[in-house]
C-alpha positions in Angstrom: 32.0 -123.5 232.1 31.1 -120.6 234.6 28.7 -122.5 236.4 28.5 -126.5 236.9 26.3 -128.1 234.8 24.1 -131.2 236.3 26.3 -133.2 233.3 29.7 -132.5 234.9 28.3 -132.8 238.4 27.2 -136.6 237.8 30.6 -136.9 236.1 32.4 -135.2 239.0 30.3 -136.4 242.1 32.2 -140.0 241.2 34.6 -139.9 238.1 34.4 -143.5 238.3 30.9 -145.3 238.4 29.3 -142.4 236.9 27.8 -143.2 233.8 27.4 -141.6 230.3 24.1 -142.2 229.6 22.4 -139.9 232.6 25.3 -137.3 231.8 23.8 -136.9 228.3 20.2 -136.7 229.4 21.2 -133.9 232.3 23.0 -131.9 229.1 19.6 -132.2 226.9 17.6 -131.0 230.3 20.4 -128.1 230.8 19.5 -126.9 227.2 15.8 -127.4 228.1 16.3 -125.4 231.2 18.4 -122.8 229.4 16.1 -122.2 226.1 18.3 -124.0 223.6 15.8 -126.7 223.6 11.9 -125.8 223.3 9.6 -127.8 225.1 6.1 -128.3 224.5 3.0 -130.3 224.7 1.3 -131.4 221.6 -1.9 -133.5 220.4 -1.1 -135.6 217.9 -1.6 -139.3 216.3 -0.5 -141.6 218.0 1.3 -143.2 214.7 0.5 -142.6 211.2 -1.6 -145.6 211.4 -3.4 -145.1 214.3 -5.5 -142.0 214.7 -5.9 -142.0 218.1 -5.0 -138.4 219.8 -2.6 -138.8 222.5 -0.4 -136.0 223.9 3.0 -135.8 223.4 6.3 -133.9 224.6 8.2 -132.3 222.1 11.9 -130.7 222.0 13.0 -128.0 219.8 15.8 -126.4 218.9 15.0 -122.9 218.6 18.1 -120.8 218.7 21.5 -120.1 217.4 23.1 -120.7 220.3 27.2 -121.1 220.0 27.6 -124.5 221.8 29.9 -124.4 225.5 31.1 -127.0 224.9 31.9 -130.4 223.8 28.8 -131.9 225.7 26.0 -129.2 224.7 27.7 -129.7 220.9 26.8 -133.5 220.8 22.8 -133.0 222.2 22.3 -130.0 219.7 23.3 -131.8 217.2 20.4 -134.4 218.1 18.0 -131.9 217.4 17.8 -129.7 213.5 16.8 -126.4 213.8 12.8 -126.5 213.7 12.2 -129.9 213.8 10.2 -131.1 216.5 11.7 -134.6 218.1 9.3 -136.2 220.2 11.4 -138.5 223.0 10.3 -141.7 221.3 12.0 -140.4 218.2 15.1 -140.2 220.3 14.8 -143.1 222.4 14.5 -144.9 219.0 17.3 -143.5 217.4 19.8 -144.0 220.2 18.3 -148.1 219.6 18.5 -148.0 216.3 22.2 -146.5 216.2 23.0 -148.9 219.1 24.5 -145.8 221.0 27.5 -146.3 223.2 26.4 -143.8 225.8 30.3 -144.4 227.3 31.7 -142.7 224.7 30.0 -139.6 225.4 31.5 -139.7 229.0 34.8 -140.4 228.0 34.7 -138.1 224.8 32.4 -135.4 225.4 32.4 -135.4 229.1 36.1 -135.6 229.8 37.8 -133.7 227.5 35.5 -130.6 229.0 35.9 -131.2 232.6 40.3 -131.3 232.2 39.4 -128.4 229.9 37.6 -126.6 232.6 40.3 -127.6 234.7 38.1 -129.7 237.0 39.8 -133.0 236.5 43.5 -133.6 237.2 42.6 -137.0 235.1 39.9 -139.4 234.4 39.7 -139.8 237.6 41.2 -137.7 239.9 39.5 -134.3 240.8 41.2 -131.3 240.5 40.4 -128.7 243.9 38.3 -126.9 241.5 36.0 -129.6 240.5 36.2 -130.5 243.7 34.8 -127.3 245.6 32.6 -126.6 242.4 31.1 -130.0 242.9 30.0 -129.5 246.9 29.3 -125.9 246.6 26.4 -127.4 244.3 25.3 -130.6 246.8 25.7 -127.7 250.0 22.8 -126.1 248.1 21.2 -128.7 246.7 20.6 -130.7 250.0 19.7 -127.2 252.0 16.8 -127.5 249.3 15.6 -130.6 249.7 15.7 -130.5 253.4 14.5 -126.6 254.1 11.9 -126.6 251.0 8.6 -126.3 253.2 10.0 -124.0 255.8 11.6 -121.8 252.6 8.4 -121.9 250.9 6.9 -120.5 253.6 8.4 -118.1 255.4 11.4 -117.1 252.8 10.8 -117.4 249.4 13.1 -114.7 248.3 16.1 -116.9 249.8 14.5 -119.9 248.1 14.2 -118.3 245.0 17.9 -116.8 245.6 19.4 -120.5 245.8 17.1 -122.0 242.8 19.1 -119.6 240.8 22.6 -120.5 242.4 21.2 -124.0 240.9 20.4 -123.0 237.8 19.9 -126.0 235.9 21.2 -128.3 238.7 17.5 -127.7 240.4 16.9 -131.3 237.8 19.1 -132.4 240.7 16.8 -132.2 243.6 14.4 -135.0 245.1 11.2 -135.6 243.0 9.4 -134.4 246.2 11.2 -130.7 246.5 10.8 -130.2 242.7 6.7 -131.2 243.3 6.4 -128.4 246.0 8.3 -126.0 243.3 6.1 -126.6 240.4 3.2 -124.6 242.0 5.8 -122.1 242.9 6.8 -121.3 239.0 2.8 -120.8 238.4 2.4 -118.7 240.9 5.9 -116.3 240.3 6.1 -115.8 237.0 8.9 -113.7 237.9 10.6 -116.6 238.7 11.1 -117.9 235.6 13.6 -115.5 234.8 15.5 -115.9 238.3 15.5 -120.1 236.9 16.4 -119.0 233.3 14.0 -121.1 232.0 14.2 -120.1 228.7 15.1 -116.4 229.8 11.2 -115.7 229.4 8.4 -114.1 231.6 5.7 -116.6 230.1 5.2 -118.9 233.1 3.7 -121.3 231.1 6.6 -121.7 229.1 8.4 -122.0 232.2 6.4 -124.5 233.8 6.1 -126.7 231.2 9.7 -126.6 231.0 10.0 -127.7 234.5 7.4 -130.1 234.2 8.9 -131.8 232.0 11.8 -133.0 233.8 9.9 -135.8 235.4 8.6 -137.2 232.2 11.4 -137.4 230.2 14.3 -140.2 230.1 16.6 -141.2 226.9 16.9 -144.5 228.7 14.5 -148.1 228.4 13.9 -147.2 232.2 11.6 -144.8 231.2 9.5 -147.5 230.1 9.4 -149.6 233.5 9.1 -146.8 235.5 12.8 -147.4 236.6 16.2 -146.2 236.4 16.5 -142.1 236.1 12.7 -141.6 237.9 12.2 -139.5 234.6 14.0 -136.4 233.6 15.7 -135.3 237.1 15.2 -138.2 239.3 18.1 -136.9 241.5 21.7 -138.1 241.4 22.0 -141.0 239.7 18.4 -142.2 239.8 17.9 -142.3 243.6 15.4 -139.6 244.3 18.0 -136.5 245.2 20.9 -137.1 247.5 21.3 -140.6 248.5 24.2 -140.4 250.4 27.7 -140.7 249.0 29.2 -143.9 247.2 
């Protein structure tokens, strides 16, 4: 675990009212943002009986990748290799399986973070997790709050701390990520600074991006609720939110 992960800092930012289910949907957007998981926009029927063509987001799991760790082991094993699973597939399953998203945090989550030496306990933060957690919030709140003046006069410092982020950028406000988005298309050299997907192809990169504000494993997806989508900040409340 060189770098945080958005999973362990939900689990980390409060070890006890965090919850499982947005850890597991900030691991399936870390392999998204990493290039474990494809994403893509298809037209398709909307259901094999109904031919009405409707676009959908797909994930794939493209590549060999040796899982990190517990966490990244549970969401690949979601997805075969080159089968596409559209998020209604996987919102269905997790209903149809009745899926205790607790036991991820507690059996996924957990036995990584002690691992990683990040938790003294359940509970308790370790020094480690505890630096490693606000190095992450220092430069995810200087984000949110110097985005336009970044965008504008300093890009190569903004696109110096998107890759300090890495994957934690899903942790920024809805707002900062909108203002990025045009950014991606107009880099492409960014997408490599991101790692999104380790490719040049700015489309590939931006639709990975994109995607982070569409997708939710949760029924809050469907009431507009919740999460906010895929990166709706910590813990659902638009980016920082203040501390608990």
């Amino acid at each position: 675990m060189e770098r945080l992960s958005p999973q362990a800092y939900c689990y980390l930012r409060h070890p006890l009212l965090s919850s499982g289910e947005p850890m597991l949907q900030y691991t399936i957007q870390h392999l998204c943002f990493t290039g474990v998981l494809k994403v893509e926009r298809k037209r398709m029927a909307a259901h094999p009986r109904d031919p009405r063509r409707v676009n959908r987001l797909l994930l794939t799991r493209m590549v060999d990748t040796a899982p990190a760790t517990r966490a990244e082991e549970y969401a690949m094993d979601l997805f075969p290799y080159g089968k596409s699973i559209s998020l209604g597939q996987l919102r269905a399953r997790f209903k149809k399986e009745d899926t205790d998203f607790e036991r991820f945090k507690w059996e996924q989550m957990l036995p990584d973070l002690l691992e990683a030496r990040l938790l003294y306990s359940r509970f308790s933060r370790s020094p480690l997790g505890r630096s490693s957690m606000e190095a992450v919030r220092r430069t995810r709140k200087r984000v949110d709050k110097e985005i336009d003046k970044l965008l504008e006069t300093d890009r190569a410092q903004l696109a110096s701390l998107l890759g300090e982020l890495g994957s934690n950028i899903v942790l920024l406000k809805k707002e900062t990520r909108d203002k990025l988005r045009g950014l991606v298309k107009e880099l492409p050299e960014l997408a490599l600074t991101l790692n999104l997907g380790g490719t040049m192809d700015s489309a590939l990169a931006f639709d990975s991006f994109a995607a982070f504000d569409t997708l939710s494993i949760g029924d809050s997806f469907d009431s507009g609720g919740g999460f906010d989508g895929f990166g709706g900040g910590d813990f659902g409340g638009g980016g920082d939110g203040g501390d608990w």
